[in-house]
FIROMAR-888036 format. One line per field, with one value per residue (C-alpha): chain; residue number from 1; x, y, z; residue in three letters. Coordinates in Angstrom, 1 decimal, padded with zeros to 4 digits. Layout:
chain	c(A,...)
n	c(NUM,...)
px	c(X,...)
py	c(Y,...)
pz	c(Z,...)
res	c(Ala,...)
REM end
This chain:
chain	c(A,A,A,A,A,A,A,A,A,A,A,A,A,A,A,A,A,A,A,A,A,A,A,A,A,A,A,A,A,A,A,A,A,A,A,A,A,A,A,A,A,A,A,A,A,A,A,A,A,A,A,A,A,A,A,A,A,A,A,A,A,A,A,A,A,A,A,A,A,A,A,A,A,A,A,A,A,A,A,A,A,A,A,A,A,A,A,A,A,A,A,A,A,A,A,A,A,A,A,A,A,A,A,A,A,A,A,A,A,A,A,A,A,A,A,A,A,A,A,A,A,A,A,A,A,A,A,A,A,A,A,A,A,A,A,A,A,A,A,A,A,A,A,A,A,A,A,A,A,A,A,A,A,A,A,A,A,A,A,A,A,A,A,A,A,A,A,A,A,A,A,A,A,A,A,A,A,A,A,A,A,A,A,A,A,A,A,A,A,A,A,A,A,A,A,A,A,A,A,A,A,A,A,A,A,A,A,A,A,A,A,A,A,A,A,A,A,A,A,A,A,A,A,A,A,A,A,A,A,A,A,A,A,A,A,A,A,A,A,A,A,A,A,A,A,A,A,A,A,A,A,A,A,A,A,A,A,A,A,A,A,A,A,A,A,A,A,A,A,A,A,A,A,A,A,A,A,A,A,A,A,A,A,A,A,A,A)
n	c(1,2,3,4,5,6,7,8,9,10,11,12,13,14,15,16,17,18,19,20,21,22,23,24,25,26,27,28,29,30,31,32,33,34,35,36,37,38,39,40,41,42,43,44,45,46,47,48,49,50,51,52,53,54,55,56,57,58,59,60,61,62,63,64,65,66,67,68,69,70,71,72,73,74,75,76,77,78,79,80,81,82,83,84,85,86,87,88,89,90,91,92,93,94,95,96,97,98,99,100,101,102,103,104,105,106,107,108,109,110,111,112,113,114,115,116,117,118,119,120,121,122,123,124,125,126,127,128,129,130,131,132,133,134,135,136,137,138,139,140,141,142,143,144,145,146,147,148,149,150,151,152,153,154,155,156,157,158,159,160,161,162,163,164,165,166,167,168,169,170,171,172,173,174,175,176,177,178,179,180,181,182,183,184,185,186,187,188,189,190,191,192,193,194,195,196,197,198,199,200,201,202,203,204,205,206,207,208,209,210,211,212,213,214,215,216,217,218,219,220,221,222,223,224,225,226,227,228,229,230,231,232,233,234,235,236,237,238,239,240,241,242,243,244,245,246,247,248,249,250,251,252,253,254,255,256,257,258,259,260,261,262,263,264,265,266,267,268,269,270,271,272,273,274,275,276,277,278,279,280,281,282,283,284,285,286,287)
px	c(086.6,083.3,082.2,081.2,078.4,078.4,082.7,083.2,080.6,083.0,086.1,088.5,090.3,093.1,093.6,095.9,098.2,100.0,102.0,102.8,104.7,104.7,107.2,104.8,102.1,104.0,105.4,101.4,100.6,103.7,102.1,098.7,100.1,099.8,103.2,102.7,103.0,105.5,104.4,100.8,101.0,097.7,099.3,102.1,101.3,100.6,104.3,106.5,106.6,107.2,104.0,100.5,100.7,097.8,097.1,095.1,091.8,091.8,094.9,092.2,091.7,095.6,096.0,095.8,094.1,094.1,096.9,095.2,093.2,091.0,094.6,094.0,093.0,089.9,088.6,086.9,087.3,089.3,091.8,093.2,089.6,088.6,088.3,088.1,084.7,083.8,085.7,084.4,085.9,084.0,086.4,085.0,088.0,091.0,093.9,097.3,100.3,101.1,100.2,099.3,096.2,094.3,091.5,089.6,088.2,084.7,082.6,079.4,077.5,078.0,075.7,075.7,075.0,074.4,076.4,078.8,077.7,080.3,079.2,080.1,082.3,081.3,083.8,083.9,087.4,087.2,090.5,091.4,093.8,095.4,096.3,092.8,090.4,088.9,087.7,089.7,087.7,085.3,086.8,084.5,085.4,083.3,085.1,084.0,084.6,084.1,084.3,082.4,078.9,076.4,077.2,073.5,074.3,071.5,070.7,070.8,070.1,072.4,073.5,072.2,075.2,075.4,073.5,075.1,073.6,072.8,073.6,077.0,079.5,079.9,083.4,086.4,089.8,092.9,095.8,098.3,100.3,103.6,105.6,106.7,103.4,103.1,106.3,105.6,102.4,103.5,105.6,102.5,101.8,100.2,103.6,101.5,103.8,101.3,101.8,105.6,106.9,106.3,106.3,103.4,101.4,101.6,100.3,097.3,096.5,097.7,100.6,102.0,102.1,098.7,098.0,097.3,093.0,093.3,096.3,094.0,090.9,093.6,093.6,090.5,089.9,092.7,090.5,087.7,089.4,091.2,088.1,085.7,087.0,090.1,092.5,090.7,090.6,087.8,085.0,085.8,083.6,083.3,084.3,082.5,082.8,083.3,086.1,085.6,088.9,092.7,095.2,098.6,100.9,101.5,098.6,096.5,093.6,090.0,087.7,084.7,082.1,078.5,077.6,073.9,074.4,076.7,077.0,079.7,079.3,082.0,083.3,086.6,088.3,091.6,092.0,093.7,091.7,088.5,088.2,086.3,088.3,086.0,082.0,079.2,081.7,080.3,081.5,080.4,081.5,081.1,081.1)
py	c(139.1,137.2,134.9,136.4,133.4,133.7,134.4,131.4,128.9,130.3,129.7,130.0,126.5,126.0,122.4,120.7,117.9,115.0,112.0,109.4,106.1,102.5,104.2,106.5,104.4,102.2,104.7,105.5,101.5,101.4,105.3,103.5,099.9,098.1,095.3,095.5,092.2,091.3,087.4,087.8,087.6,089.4,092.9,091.9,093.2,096.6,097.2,094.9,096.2,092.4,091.0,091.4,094.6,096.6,100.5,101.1,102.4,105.7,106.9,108.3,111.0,112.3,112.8,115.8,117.7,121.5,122.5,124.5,126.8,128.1,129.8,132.3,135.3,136.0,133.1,134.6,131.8,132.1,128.9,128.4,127.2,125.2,121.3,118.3,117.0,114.5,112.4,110.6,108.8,107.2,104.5,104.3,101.8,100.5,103.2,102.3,101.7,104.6,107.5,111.4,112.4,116.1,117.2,120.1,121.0,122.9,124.4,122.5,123.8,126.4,125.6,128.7,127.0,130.5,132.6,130.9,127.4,127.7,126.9,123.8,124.1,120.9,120.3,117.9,116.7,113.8,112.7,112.0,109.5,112.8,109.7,107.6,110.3,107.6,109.1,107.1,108.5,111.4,113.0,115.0,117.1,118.7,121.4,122.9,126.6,127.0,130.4,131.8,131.2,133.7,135.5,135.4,131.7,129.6,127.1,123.7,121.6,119.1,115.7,113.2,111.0,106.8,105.4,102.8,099.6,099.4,095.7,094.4,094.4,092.2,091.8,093.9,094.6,095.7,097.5,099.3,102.4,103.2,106.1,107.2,107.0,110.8,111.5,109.1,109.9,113.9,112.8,111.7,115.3,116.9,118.9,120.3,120.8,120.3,116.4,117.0,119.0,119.1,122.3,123.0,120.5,121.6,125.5,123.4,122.4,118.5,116.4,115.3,115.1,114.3,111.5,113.0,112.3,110.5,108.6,107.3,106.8,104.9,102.6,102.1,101.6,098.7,097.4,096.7,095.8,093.4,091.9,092.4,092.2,089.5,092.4,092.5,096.1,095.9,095.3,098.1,101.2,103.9,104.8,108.1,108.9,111.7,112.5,113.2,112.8,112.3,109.6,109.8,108.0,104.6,103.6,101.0,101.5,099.2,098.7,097.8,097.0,095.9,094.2,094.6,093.3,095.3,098.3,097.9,100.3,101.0,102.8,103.6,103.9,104.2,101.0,101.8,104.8,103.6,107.1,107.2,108.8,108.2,107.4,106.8,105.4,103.6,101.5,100.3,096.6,095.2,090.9)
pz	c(101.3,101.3,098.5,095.2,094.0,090.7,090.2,092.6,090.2,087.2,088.3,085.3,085.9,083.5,082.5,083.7,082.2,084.2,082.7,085.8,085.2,086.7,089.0,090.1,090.6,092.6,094.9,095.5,096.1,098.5,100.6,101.0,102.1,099.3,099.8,103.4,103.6,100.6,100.8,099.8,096.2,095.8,096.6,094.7,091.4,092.8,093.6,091.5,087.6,086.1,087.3,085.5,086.9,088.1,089.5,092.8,091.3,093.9,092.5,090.1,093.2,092.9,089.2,087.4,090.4,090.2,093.6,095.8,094.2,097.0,098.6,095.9,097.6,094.6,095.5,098.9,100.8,104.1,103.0,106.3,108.1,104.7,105.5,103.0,103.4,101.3,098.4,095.3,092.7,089.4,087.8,084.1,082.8,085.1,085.1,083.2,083.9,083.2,081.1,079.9,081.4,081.3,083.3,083.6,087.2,087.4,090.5,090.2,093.4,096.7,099.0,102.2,105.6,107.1,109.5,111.4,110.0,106.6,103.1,100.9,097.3,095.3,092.4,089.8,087.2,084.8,083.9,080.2,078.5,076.1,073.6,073.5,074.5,076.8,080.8,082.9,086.0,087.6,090.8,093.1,096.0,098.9,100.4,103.5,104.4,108.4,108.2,104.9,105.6,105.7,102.2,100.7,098.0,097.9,101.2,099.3,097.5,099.9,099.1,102.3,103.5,102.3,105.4,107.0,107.8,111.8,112.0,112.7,109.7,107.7,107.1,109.2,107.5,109.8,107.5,109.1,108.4,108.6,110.7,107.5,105.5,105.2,103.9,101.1,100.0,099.6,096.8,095.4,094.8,098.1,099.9,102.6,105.6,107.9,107.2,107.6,109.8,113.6,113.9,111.6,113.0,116.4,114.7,113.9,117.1,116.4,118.5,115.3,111.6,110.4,107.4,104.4,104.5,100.7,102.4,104.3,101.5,099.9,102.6,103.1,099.3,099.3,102.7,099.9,097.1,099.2,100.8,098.0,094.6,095.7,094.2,090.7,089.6,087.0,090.1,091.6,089.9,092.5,095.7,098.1,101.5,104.3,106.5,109.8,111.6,111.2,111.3,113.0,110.8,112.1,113.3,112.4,110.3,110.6,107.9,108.8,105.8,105.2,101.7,099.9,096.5,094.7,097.6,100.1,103.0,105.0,108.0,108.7,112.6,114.2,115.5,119.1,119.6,118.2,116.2,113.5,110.5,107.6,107.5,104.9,103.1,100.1,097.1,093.7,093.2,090.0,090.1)
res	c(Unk,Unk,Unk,Unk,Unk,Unk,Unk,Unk,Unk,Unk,Unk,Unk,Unk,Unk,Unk,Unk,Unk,Unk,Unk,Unk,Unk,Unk,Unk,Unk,Unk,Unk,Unk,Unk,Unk,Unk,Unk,Unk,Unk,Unk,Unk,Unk,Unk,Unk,Unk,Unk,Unk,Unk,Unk,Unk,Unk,Unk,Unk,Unk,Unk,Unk,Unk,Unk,Unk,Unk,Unk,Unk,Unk,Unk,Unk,Unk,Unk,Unk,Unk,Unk,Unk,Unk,Unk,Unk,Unk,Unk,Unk,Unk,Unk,Unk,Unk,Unk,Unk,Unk,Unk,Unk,Unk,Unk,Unk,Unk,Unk,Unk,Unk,Unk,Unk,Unk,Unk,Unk,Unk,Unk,Unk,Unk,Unk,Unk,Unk,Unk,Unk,Unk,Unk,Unk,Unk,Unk,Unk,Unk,Unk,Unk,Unk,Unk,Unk,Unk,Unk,Unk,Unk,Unk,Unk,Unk,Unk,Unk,Unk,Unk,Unk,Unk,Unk,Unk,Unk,Unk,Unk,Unk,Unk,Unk,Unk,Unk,Unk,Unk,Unk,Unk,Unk,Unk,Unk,Unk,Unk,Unk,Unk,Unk,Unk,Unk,Unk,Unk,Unk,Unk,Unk,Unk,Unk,Unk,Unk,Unk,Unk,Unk,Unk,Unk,Unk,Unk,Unk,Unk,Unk,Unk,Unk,Unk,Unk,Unk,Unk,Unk,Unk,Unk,Unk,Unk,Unk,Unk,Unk,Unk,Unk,Unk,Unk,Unk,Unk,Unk,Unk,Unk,Unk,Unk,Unk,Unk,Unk,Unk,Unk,Unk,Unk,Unk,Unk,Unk,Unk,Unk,Unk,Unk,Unk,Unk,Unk,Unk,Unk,Unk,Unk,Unk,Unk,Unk,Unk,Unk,Unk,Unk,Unk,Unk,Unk,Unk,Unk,Unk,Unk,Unk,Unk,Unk,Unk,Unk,Unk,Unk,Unk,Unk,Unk,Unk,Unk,Unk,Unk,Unk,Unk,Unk,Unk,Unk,Unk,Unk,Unk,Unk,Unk,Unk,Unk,Unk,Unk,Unk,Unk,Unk,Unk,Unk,Unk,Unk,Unk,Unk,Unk,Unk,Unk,Unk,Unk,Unk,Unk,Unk,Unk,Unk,Unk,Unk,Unk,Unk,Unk,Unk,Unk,Unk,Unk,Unk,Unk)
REM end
């Protein structure tokens, strides 16, 4: 089945309701590092409930998501060739502690990249505080579909990638995973086996379980919050970027960042096989 344009742009979503707690958002803080090193107080309030505590700002990008949507077969996509392209995340207030959030995804764009080249599947959720009212954040997702190009959508209009600055960065931040990184972050509500069991991953053409890719934004995002913002929450307003590679859990994870004004750059590798895992990576600071 190839993609219908117009079903495909009105995707019935349903909406979809979440309540998380300060368990919950410490069990995220602990998947993407955060108490790595339990002496430096800064990281402290992330993971230990009877501080001033505080929630990673891209836990935004795991909270009331849709599942997996494109697996449905009325969707026209072939699911098993569809790649996560590119991640944003619009903080408009710091997230809570904890509570009951709604969001309602939508299909804002399906760009075809011809035969053979895929199409693109932008989607966009804001998530809700259900007791305020108040957006707590705007999630966006570029999907790619290798194998459902060429079905007659429109060519563009296509985003250009954040640039990143050609001179040497201006600040570097090494954060490590852990072997078991994968099998925490999945309880933060991504169960793909593929980042579990060996068996699957080895299917996929991979030696091992694979980090979940917003494992591995999460990372990257504590790299600038860490470096930039000195752990304060409120600077940090937006996060986008593009995946281009996995992580094997365990391995450590370099940040490397460029700062004009209140744009970070950043660009993410593998630091013992200087693979790059995430590019044109760019972030809002506020202060």
């Amino acid at each position: 089945m190839a993609i219908d344009y117009d079903r495909l742009m009105n995707w019935p979503f349903p909406e979809v309701e979440q309540t998380f707690s300060v368990r919950d958002a410490i069990l995220y803080a602990l998947s993407v590092g955060y108490g790595y090193d339990p002496l430096d107080e800064g990281q402290l309030p992330f993971v230990f409930e009877e501080t001033d505590f505080k929630v990673a700002p891209t836990m935004a990008a795991v909270l009331a998501g849709p599942g997996f949507w494109m697996r449905n077969p009325e969707t026209g996509i072939d699911w098993k060739k569809m790649l996560h392209g590119e991640q944003g995340i619009e903080v408009h207030r710091p997230l809570p502690p904890g509570a009951t959030v709604t969001a309602q995804t939508r299909v804002t764009g399906i760009v075809d990249k011809g035969p053979d080249k895929g199409a693109l599947v932008f989607t966009e959720r804001t998530v809700t505080d259900k007791a305020s009212g108040e957006a707590l954040a705007t999630v966006t997702i570029t999907s790619f579909a290798r194998a459902n190009g060429g079905f007659g959508g429109p060519a563009g209009p296509q985003p250009a990638p954040h640039a990143i600055p050609e001179r040497e960065p201006d600040a570097v931040c090494d954060l490590p995973t852990h072997p078991s990184s994968a099998l925490l972050y999945r309880l933060c509500g991504d169960p793909n086996p593929l980042h579990v069991d060996p068996a699957v991953a080895a299917a996929a053409g991979f030696a091992a379980p694979i980090l979940h890719g917003l494992c591995t934004l999460g990372v990257s995002g504590h790299a600038v919050l860490r470096t930039y913002c000195g752990y304060d929450v409120g600077h940090f307003k937006s996060l986008n970027l593009r995946f281009t590679s996995p992580v094997y859990p365990g391995e450590t994870i370099r940040t490397e960042m460029w700062r004009d004004g209140a744009i970070v750059s950043f660009r993410t590798k593998v630091l013992d096989r200087q693979v790059v895992v995430l590019d044109n990576g760019r972030v809002w600071i506020d202060g």
